[in-house]
N, C-alpha and C positions, 0 to 999 in steps of 0.2 A: 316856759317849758319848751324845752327842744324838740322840735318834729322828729322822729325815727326815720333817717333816707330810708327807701325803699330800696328793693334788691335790683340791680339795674343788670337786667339780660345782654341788652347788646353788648355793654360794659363788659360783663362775664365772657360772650362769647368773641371778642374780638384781643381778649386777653387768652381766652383758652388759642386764640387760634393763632396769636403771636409767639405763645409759649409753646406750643407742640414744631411750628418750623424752626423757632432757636434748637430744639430739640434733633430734629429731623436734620438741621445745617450740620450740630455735632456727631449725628452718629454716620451721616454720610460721608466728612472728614476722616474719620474711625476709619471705616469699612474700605474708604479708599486707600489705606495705606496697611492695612491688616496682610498677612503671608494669605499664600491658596490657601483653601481648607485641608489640604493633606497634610500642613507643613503644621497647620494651625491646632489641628486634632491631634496629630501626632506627638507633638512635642509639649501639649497643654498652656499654649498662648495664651496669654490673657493683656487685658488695658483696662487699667482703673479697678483690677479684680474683677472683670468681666469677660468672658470668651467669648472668642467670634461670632458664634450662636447665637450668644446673650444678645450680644451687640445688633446682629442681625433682626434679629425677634425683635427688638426695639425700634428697627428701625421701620421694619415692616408696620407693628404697633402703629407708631408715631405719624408715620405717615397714610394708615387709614382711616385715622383719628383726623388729621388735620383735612384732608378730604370733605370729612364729614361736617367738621366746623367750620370749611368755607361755604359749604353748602347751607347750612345754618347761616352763618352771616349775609348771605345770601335773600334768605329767607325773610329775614328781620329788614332786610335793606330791602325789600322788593319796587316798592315805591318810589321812593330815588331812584333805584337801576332804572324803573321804564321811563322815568323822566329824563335823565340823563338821555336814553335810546333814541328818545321821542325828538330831545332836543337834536342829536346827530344827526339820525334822518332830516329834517326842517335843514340844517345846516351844511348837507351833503353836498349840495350846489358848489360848495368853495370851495370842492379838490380838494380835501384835507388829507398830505400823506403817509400820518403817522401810523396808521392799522394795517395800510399796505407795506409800511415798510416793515414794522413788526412780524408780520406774517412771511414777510420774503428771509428775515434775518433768521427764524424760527425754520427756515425751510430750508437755510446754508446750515447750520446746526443740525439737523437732521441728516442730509447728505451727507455731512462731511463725517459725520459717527458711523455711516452706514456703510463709506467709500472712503477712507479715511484718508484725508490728507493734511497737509499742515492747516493750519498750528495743532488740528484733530487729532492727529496722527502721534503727533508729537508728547501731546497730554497723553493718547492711551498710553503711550512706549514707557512714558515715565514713570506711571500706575503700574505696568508689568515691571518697571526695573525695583520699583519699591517692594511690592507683591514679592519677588523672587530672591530678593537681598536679606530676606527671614534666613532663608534654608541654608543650613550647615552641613558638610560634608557626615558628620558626626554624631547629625541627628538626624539624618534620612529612614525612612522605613522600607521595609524589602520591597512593598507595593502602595501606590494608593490607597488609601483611607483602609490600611494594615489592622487599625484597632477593631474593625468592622469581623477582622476573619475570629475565628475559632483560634484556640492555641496549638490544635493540631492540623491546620491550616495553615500559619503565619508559621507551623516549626515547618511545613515540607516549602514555604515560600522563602524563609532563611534557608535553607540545608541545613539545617539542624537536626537531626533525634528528636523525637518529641520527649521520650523518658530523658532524656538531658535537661530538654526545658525546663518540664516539672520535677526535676532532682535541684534544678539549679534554684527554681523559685519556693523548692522545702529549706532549702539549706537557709532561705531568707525567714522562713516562718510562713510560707505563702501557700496554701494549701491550694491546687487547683488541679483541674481534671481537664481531658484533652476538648472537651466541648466547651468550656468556657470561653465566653466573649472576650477577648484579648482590652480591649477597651473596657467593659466592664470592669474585666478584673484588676485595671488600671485605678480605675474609681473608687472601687470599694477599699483600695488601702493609699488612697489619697497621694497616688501618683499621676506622673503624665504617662500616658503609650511608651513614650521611649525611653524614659527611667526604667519602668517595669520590663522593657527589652533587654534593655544593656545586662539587669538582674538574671533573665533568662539566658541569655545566649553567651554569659558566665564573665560576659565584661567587666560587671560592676562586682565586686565578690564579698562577702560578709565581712573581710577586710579590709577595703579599702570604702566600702558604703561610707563608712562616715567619716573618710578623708577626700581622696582624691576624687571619687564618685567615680567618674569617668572612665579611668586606668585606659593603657594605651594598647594600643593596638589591638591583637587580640590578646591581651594579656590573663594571666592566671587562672582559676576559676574550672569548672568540670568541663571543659570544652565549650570556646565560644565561639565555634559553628566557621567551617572552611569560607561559605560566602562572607560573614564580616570580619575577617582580620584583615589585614595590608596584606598585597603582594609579598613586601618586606618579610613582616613578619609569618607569612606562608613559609617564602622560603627558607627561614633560618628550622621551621621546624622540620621540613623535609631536607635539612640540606643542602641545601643548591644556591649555586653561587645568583644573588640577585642580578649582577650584567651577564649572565648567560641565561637566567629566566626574562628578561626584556629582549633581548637578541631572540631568543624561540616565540614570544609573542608575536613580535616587529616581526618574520617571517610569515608568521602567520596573519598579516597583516591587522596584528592587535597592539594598537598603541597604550602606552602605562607610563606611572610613574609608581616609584617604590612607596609613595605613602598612601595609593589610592585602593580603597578595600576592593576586593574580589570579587562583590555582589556588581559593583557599579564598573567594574571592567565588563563584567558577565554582559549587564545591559547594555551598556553602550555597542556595542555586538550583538545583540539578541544570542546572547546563548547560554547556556548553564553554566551555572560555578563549575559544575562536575569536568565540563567539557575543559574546563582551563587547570584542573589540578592533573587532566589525563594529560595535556600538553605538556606539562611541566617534569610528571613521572616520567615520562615515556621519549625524553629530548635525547 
């Protein structure tokens, strides 16, 4: 008759704690190539069906877990560690200089993260050019982590109406009132932020939802708000010839191009959409 193995602890914990840093290596890879969180909220990113949150929480997770199981392993190993120690000390006589060289390499690593310079320098740059190469001109949000405002917040941070908003997101079926969480109300009908904008701010129109989605410029729909159309398409609705609305910006020393919307001229300058459609009336 076969002896039953016993359940072998250190076994268990030097597997738990192999398997939480394979863990910890993936979602640190993840996280290091994910957009910022404004790009990531906004537009409802996801990898592997998980959002940057998810991912984050995981990684946080995994890695106070693995913590924990080297301290466990640790623990189980007590006796080797001080013999091993015992034995260094007794052996210290022979200049050994792997711990100081560990320690100095550990301390160029530190520095150069802190005072960045190459190759340091050169890893962050790559991490921001990944990070930033998410964001589309087309899915920007009027502000930072936008989902966060109210929908009569996010309507006075577009130039939008707010009764526009909410006319544009009845006309979808979308029942909502001017205190509503912009990102909640994202949620609960299984959008991202910026799908549920484009719907608001009359982009996306009960027509073309389940074509084009997108539609261009500021196209069709109950008004989709001065700050996001195109210059372009600004000016064909007021009229005005577009190289005489770039000549009266460029005066005013406001550089454009006819396909860049209005909100992100406005920023680029620090000033109100409002302030760039008085330039344009009044040229």
């Amino acid at each position: 008759m076969e002896r039953k193995s016993r359940f072998q602890l250190r076994a268990f914990v030097s597997l738990l704690t192999a398997f939480s840093f394979l863990i910890l290596a993936v979602t640190g890879i993840i996280l290091f190539i994910t957009p910022p969180g404004r790009v990531a909220n906004w537009t409802g990113w996801t990898f592997w069906h998980f959002s940057k949150h998810e991912w984050s929480a995981l990684h946080i997770c995994f890695g106070s877990f693995f913590i924990l199981t080297c301290l466990a392993h640790l623990w189980l190993n007590i006796k080797p560690m001080i013999r091993y120690f015992i034995r260094t000390v007794e052996t210290a006589k022979q200049l050994r200089w792997e711990p100081a060289a560990a320690l100095v390499f550990c301390g160029i690593i530190f520095w150069g993260t802190m005072k960045p310079f190459v190759p340091f320098s050169s890893l962050l740059n790559f991490n921001e050019r990944i990070k930033f190469s998410w964001e589309q001109p087309t899915q920007q949000a009027p502000i930072a982590h936008a989902e966060l405002l109210t929908v009569a917040e996010l309507a006075k941070q577009a130039d939008v109406e707010t009764d526009t908003i909410l006319q544009n997101l009845q006309s979808h079926e979308i029942t909502a009132v001017e205190t509503d969480i912009f990102g909640d109300l994202a949620s609960e009908h299984n959008m991202s932020p910026n799908e549920l904008f484009l719907i608001a701010t009359g982009v996306t129109t009960p027509s073309n939802r389940n074509g084009h989605g997108y539609g261009g410029g500021g196209g069709g729909g109950s008004g989709g708000g001065f700050g996001q159309q195109t210059l372009e398409s600004a000016c064909q609705e007021m009229a005005i010839d577009i190289q005489t609305a770039l000549d009266t910006l460029k005066a005013a020393g406001i550089e454009a191009t006819p396909d860049m919307r209005i909100r992100a001229i406005a920023d680029e300058n620090n000033i109100h959409p409002s302030q760039i459609r008085n330039m344009l009336e009044n040229q």
